[in-house]
N, CA, C, O and CB atoms as a CASP TS submission, in Angstrom:
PFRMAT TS
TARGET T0000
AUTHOR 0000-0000-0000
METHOD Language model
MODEL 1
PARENT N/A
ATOM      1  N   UNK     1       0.853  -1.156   0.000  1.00  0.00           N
ATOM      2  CA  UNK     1       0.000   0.000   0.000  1.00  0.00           C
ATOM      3  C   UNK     1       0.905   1.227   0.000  1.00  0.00           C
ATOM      4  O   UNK     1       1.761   1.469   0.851  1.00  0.00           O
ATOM      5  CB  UNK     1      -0.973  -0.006   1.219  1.00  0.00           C
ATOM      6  N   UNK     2       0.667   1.812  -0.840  1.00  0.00           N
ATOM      7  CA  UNK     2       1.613   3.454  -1.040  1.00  0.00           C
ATOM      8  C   UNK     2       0.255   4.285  -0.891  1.00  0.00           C
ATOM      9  O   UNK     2      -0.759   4.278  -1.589  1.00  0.00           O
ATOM     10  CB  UNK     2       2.644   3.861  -2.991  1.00  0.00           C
ATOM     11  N   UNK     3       0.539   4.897   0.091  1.00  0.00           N
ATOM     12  CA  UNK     3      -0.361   6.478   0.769  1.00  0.00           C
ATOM     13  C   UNK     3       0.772   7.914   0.318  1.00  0.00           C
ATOM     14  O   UNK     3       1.953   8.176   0.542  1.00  0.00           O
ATOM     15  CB  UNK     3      -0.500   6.388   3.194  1.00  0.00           C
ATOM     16  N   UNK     4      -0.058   8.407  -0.222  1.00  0.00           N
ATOM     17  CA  UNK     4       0.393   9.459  -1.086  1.00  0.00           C
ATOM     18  C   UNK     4      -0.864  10.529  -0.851  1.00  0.00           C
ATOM     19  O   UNK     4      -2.030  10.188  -0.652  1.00  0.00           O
ATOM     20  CB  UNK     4       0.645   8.908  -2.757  1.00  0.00           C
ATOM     21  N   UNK     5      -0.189  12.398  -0.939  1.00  0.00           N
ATOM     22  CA  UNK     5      -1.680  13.316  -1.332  1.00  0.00           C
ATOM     23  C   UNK     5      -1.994  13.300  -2.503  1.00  0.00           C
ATOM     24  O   UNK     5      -1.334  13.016  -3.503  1.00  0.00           O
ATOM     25  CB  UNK     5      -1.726  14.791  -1.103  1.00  0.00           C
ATOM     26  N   UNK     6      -3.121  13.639  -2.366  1.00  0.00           N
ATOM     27  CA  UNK     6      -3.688  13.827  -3.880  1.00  0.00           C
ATOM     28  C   UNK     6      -3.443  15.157  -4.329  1.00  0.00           C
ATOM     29  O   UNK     6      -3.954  15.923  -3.511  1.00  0.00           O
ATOM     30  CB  UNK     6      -5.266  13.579  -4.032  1.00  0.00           C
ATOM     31  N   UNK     7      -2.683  16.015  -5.612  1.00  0.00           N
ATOM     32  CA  UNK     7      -2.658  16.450  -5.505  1.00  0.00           C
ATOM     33  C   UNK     7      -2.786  17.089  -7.012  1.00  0.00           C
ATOM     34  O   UNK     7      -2.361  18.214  -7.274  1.00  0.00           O
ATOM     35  CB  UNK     7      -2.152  16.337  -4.673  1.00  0.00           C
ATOM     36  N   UNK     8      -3.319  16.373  -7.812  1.00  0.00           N
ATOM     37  CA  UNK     8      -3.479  16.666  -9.124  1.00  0.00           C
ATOM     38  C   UNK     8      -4.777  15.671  -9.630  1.00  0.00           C
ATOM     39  O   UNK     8      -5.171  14.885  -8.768  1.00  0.00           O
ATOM     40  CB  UNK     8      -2.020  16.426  -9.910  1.00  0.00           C
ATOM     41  N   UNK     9      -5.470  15.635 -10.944  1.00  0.00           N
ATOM     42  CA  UNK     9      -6.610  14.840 -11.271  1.00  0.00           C
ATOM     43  C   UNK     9      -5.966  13.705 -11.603  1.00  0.00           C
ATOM     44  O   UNK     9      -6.731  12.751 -11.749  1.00  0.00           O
ATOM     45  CB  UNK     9      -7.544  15.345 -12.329  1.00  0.00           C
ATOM     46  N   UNK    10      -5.028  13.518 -11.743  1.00  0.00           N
ATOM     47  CA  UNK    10      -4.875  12.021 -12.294  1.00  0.00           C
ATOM     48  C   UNK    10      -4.582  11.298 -11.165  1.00  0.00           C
ATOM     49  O   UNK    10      -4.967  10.132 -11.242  1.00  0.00           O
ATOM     50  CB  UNK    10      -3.732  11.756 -13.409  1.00  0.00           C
ATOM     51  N   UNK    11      -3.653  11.799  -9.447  1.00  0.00           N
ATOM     52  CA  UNK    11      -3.657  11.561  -8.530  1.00  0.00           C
ATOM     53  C   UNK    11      -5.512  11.358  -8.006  1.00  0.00           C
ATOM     54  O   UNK    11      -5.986  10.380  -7.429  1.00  0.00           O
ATOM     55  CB  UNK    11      -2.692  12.527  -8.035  1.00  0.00           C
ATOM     56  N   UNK    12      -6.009  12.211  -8.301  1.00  0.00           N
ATOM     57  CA  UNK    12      -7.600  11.641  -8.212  1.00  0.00           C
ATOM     58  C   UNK    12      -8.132  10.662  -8.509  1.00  0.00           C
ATOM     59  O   UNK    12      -8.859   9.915  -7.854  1.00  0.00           O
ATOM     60  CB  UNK    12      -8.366  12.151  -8.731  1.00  0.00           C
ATOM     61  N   UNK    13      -7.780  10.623  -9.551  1.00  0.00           N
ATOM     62  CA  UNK    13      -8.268   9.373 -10.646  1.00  0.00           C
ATOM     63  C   UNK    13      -7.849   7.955 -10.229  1.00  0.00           C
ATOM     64  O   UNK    13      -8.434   6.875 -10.315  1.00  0.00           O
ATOM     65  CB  UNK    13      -7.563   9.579 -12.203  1.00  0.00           C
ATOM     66  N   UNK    14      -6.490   8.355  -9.688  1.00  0.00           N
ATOM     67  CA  UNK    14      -5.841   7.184  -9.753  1.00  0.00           C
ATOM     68  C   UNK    14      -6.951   6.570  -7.728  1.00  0.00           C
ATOM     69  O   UNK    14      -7.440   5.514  -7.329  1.00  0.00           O
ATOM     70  CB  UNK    14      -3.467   7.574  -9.895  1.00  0.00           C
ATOM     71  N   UNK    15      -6.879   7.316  -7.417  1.00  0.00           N
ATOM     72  CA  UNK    15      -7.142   7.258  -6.314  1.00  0.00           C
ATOM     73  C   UNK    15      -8.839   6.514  -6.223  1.00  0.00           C
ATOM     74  O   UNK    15      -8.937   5.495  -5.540  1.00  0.00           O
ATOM     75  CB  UNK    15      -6.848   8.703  -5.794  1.00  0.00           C
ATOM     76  N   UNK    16      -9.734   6.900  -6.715  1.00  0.00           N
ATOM     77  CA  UNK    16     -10.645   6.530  -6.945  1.00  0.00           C
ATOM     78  C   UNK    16     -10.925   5.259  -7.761  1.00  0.00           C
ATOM     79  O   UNK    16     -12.027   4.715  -7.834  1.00  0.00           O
ATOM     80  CB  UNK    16     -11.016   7.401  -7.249  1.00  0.00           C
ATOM     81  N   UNK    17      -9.646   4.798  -8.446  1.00  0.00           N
ATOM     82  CA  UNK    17     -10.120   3.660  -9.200  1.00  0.00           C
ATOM     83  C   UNK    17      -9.706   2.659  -8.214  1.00  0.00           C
ATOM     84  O   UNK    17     -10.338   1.655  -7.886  1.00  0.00           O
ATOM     85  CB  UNK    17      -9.521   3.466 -10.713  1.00  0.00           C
ATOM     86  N   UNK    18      -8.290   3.148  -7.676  1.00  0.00           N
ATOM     87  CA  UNK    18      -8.168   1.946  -6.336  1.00  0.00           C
ATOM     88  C   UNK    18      -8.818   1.585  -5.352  1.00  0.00           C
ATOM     89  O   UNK    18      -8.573   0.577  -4.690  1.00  0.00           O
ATOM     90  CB  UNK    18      -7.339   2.035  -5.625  1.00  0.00           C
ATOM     91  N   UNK    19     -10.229   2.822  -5.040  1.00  0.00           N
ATOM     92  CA  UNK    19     -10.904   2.563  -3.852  1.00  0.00           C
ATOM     93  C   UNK    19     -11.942   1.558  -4.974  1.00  0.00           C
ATOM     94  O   UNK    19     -12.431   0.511  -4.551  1.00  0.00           O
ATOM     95  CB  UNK    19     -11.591   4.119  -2.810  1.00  0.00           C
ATOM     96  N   UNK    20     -12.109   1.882  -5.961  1.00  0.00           N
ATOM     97  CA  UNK    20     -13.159   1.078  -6.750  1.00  0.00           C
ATOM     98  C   UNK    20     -13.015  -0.531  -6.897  1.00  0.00           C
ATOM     99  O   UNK    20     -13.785  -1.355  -7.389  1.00  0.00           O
ATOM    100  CB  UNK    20     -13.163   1.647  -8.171  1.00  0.00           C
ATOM    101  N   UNK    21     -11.941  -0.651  -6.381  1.00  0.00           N
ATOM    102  CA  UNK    21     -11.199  -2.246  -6.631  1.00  0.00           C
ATOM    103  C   UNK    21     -11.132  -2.404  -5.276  1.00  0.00           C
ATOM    104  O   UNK    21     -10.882  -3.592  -5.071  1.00  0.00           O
ATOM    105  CB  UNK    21      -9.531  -2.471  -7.500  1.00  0.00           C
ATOM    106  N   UNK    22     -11.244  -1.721  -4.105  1.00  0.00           N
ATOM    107  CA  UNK    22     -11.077  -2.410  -2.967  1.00  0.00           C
ATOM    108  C   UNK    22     -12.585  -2.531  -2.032  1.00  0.00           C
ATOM    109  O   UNK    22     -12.864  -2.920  -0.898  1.00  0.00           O
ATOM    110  CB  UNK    22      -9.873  -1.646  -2.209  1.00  0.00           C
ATOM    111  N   UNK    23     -13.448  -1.895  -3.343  1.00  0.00           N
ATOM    112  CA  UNK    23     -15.359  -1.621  -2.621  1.00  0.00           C
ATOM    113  C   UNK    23     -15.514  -2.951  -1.827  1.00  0.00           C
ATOM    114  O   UNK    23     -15.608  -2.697  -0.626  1.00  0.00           O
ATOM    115  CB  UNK    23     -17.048  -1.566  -4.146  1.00  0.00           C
ATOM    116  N   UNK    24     -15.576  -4.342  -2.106  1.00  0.00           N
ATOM    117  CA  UNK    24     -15.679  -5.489  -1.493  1.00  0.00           C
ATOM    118  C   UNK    24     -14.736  -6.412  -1.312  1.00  0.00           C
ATOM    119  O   UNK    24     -14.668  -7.576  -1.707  1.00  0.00           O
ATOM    120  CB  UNK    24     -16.455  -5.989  -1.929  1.00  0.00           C
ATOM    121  N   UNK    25     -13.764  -5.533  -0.447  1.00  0.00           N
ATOM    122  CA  UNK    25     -12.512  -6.121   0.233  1.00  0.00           C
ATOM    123  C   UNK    25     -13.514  -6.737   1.477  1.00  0.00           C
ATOM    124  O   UNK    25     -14.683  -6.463   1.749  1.00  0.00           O
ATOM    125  CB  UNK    25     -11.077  -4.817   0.739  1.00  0.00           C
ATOM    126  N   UNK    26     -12.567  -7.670   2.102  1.00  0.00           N
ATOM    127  CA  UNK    26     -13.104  -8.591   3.249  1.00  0.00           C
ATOM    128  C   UNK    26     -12.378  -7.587   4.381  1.00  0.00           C
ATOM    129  O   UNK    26     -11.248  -7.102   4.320  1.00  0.00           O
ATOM    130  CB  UNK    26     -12.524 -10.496   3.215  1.00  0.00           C
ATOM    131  N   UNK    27     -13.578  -7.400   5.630  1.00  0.00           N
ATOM    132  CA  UNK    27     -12.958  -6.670   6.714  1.00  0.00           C
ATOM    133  C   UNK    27     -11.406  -6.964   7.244  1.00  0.00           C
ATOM    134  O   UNK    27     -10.842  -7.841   6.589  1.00  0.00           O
ATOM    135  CB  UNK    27     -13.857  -6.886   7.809  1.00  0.00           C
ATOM    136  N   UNK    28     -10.989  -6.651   7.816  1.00  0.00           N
ATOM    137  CA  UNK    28      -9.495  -7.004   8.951  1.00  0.00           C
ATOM    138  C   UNK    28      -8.552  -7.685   8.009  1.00  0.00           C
ATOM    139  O   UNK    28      -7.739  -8.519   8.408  1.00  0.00           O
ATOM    140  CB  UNK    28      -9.800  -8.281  10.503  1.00  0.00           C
ATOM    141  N   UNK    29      -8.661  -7.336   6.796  1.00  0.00           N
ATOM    142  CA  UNK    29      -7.412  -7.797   5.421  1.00  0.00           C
ATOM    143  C   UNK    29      -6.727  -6.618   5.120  1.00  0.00           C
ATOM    144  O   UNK    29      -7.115  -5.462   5.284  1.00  0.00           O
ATOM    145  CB  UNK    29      -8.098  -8.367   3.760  1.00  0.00           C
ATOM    146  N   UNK    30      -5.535  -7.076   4.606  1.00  0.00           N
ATOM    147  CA  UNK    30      -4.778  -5.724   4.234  1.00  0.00           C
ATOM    148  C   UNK    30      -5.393  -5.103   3.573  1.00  0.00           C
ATOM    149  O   UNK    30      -5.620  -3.982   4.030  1.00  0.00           O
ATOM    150  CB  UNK    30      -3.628  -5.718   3.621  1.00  0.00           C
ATOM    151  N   UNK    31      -6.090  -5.462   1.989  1.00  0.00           N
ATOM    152  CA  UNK    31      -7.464  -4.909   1.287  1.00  0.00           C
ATOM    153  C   UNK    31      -8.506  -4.077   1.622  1.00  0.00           C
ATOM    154  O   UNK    31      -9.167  -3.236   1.013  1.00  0.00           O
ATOM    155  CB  UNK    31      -8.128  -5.739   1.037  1.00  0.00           C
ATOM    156  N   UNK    32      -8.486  -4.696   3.195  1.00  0.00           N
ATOM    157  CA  UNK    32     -10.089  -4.026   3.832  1.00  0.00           C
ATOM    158  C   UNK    32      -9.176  -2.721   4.463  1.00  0.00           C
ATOM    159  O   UNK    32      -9.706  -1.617   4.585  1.00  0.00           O
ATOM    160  CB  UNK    32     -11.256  -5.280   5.428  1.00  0.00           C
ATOM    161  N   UNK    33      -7.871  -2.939   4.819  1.00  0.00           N
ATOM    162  CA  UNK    33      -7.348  -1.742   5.755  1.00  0.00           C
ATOM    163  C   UNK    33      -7.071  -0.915   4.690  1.00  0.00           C
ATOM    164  O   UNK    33      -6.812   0.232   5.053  1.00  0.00           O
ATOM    165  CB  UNK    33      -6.006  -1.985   6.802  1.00  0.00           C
ATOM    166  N   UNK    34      -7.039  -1.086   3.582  1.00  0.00           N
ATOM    167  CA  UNK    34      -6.387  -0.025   2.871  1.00  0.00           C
ATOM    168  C   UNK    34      -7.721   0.710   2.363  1.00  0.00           C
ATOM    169  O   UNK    34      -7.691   1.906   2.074  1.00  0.00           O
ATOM    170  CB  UNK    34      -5.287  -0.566   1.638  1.00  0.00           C
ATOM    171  N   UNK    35      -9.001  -0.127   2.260  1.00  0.00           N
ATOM    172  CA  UNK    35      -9.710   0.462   2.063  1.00  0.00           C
ATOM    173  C   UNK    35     -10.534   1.402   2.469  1.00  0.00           C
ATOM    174  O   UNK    35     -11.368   2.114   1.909  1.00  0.00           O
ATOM    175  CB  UNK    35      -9.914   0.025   1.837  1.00  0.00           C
ATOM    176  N   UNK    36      -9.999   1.227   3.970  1.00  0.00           N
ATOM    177  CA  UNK    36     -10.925   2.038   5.312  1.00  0.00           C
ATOM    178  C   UNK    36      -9.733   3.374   5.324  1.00  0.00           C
ATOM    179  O   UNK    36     -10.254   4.458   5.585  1.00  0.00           O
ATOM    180  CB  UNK    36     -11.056   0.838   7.353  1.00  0.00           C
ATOM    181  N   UNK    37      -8.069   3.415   5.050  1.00  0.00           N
ATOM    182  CA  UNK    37      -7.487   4.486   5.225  1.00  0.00           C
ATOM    183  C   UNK    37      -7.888   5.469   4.312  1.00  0.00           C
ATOM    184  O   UNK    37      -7.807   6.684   4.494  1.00  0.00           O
ATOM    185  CB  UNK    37      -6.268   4.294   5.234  1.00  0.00           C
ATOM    186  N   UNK    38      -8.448   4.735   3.046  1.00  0.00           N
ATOM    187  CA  UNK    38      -8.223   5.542   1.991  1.00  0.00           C
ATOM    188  C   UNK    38     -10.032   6.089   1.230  1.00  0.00           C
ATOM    189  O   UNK    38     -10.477   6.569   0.187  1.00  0.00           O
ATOM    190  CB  UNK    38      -7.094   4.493   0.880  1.00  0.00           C
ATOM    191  N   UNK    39     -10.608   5.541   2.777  1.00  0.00           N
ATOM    192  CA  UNK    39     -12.170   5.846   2.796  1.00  0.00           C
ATOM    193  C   UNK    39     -12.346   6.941   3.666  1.00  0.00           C
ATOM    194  O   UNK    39     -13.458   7.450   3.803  1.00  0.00           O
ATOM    195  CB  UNK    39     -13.105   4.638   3.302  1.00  0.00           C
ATOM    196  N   UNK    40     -11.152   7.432   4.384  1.00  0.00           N
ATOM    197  CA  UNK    40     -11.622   7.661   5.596  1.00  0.00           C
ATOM    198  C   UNK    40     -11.258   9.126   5.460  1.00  0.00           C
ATOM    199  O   UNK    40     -10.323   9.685   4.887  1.00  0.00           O
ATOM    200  CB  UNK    40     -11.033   6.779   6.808  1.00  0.00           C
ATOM    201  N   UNK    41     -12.422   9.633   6.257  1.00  0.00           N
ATOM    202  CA  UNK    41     -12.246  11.453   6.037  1.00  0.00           C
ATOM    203  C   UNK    41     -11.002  12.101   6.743  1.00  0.00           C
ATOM    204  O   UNK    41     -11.133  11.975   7.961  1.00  0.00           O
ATOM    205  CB  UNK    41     -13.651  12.369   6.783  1.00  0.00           C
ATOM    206  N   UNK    42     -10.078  12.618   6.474  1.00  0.00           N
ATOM    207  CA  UNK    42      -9.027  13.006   7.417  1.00  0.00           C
ATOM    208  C   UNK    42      -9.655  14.309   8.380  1.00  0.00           C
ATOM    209  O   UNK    42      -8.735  15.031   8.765  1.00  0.00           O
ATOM    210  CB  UNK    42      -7.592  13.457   6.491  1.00  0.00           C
ATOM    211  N   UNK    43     -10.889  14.718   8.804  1.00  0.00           N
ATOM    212  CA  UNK    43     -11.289  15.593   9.028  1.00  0.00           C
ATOM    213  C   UNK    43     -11.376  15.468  10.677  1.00  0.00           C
ATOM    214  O   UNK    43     -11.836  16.396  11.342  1.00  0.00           O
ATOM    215  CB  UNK    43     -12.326  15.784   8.190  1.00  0.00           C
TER
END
């Protein structure tokens, strides 16, 4: 897993297609963790 900002559209892009491939990752898997960091609001 490479965590990177987003900081351009293709960094978007790219970003969104990986969450699109990890939508039905299995919970408590590296898959599912990457999917919850990279779901998750930094707010």
């Amino acid at each position: 897993m490479n965590i990177f900002p987003i900081r351009t559209e293709d960094d978007y892009d790219a970003a969104l297609a990986r969450v699109d491939e990890l939508m039905n990752a299995e919970l408590e898997t590296p898959e599912g963790d990457e999917f919850d960091i990279n779901a998750t609001d930094g707010a």
